[in-house]
C-alpha positions in Angstrom: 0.0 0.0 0.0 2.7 2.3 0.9 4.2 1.9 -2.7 1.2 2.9 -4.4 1.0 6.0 -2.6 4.5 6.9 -3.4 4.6 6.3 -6.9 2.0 9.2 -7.6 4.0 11.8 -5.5 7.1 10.9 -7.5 5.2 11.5 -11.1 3.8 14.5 -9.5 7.4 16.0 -8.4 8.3 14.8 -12.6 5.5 16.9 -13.5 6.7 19.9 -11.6 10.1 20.0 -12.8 9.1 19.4 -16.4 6.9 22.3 -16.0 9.5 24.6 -14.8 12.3 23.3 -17.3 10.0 24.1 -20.0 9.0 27.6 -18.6 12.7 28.3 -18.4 13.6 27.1 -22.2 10.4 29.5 -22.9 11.8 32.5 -21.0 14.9 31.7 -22.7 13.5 31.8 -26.2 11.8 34.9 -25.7 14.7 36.9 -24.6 17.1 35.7 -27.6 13.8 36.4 -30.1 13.1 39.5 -28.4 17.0 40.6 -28.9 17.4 39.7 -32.2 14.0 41.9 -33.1 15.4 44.4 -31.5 18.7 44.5 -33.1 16.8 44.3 -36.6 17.6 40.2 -36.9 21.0 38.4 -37.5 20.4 39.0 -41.5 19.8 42.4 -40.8 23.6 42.8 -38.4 24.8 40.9 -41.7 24.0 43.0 -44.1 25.0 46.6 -42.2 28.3 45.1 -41.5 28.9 44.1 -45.1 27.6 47.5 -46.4 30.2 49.3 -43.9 32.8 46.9 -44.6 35.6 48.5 -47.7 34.6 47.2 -51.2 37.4 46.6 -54.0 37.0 49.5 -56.7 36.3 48.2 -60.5 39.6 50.2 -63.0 37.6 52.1 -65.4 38.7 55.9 -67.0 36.6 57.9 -64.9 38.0 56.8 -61.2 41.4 57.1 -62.7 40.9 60.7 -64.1 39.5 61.6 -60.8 42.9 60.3 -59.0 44.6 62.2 -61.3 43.3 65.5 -60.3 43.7 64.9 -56.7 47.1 64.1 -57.2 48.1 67.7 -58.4 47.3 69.2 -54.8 43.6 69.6 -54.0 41.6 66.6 -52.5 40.3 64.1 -54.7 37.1 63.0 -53.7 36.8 59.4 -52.0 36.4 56.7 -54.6 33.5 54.6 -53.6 33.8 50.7 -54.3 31.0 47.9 -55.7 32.8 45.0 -55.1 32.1 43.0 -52.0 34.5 41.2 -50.1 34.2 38.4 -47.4 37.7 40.2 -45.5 40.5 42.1 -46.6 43.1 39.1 -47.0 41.5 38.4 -50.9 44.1 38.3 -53.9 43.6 41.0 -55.9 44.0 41.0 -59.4 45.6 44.8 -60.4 44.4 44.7 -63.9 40.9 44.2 -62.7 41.5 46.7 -59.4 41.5 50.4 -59.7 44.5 51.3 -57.3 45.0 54.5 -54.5 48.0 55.4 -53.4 47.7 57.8 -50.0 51.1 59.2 -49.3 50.9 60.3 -45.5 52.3 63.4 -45.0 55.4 63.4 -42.3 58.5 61.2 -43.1 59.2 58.2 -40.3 62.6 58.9 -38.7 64.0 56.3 -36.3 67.6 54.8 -34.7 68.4 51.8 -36.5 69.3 48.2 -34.1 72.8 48.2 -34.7 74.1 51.4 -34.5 73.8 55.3 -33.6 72.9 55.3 -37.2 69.2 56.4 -38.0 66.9 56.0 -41.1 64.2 58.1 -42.9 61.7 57.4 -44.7 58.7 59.1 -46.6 55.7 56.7 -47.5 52.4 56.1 -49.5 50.2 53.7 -48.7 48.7 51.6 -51.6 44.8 49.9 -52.0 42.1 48.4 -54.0 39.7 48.9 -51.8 37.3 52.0 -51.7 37.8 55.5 -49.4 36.8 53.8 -46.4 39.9 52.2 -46.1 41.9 56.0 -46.7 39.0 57.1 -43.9 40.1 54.5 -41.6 44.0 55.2 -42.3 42.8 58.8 -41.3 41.3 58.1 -38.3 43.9 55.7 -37.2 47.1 57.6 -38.0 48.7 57.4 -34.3 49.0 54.1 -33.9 49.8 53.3 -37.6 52.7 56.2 -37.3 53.6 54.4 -33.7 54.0 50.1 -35.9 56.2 52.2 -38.6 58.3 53.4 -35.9 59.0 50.1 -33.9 59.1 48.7 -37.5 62.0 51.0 -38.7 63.9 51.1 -35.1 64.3 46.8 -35.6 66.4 47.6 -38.9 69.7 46.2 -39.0 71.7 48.9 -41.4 73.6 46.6 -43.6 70.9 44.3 -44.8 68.8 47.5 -44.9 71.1 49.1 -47.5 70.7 46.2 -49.7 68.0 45.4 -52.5 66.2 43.0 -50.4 66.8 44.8 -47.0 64.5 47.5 -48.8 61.8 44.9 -50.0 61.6 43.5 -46.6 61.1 46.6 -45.0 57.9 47.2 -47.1 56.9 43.4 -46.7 56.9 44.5 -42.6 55.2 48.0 -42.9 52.5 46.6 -44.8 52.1 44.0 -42.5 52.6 46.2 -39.5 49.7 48.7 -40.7 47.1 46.3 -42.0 47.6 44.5 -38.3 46.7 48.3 -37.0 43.5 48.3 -39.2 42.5 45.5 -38.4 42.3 45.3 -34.3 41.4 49.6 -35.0 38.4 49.0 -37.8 38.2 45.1 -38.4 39.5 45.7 -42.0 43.2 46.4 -43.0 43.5 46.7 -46.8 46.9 48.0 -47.7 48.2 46.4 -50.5 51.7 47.3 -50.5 54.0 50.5 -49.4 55.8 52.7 -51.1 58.9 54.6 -50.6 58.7 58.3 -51.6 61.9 58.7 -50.2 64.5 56.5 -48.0 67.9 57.8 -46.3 70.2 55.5 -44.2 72.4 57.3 -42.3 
């Protein structure tokens, strides 16, 4: 007899704790639901971040006329790209690319590793990708002039004189940078870098 009365006390407590577990997974649900409506839905975050994320510009005459103005002194307007890209480590193809070179406008001077000697260097920054990455360059100019430095002051002076010393430098900037960009703005997309001008002294 005892049994029998025990048995529907257990499937009671069951019950219960069903109950609850399920009012919990419901409360649950509602709160993700009711973030992602309020955020405007995962596609939604998707597609805002792609929109703000740098797109390649397409070579044609007119965005290369436009550079070509800008280059003479005044500001050229910033090119605006149509080619979406799932992150800025695609190969780009330079025939198919229209490219901007942004030279930035105080030289880099810094002590070299193995000497009292020093190095300077002037510098433009090349990309494919539209004016959000020069906007982003702008706005991140500090820290980017801050990863030259500590790239230049590593510089051993004899390899750095030579053909390749010079190649690897640029190899490092550009690496340095688009590692700036990318913890700064999620997006580095400097191709290459440039030397306007380069003393080793």
């Amino acid at each position: 007899m005892t049994k029998n009365k025990d048995v529907p006390v257990k499937s009671g407590k069951k019950i219960k704790i069903l109950l609850i577990a399920v009012g919990g997974v419901t409360l649950l649900a509602t709160g993700v639901g009711g973030g992602i409506y309020a955020t405007g839905g995962v596609a939604d975050n998707a597609t805002q971040e792609e929109e703000n994320r740098p797109k390649l510009v397409l070579r044609d005459a007119e965005t290369t006329e436009v550079a070509a103005e800008g280059s003479e002194g005044e500001a050229a307007p910033l090119k605006v790209g149509t080619v979406s890209v799932k992150n800025d480590r695609v190969i780009v193809d330079p025939k198919k690319y229209e490219v901007t070179y942004y030279p930035l406008e105080q030289a880099f001077t810094a002590n070299l590793a193995d000497s009292a000697g020093f190095v300077q260097v002037g510098l433009s920054l090349a990309t494919y990708y539209d004016g959000k990455v020069i906007s982003h360059i702008q706005r991140q100019m500090v820290p980017i002039r801050s990863a030259v430095l500590m790239v230049l002051s590593q510089q051993d002076a004899d390899f750095l004189s030579t053909p390749e010393g010079k190649l690897a430098l640029q190899k490092q900037m550009t690496k340095a940078i688009n590692t700036v960009l990318r913890e700064k703005e999620g997006f580095g997309g400097i191709d290459n870098v440039y030397f306007s001008n380069l003393v080793i002294q």
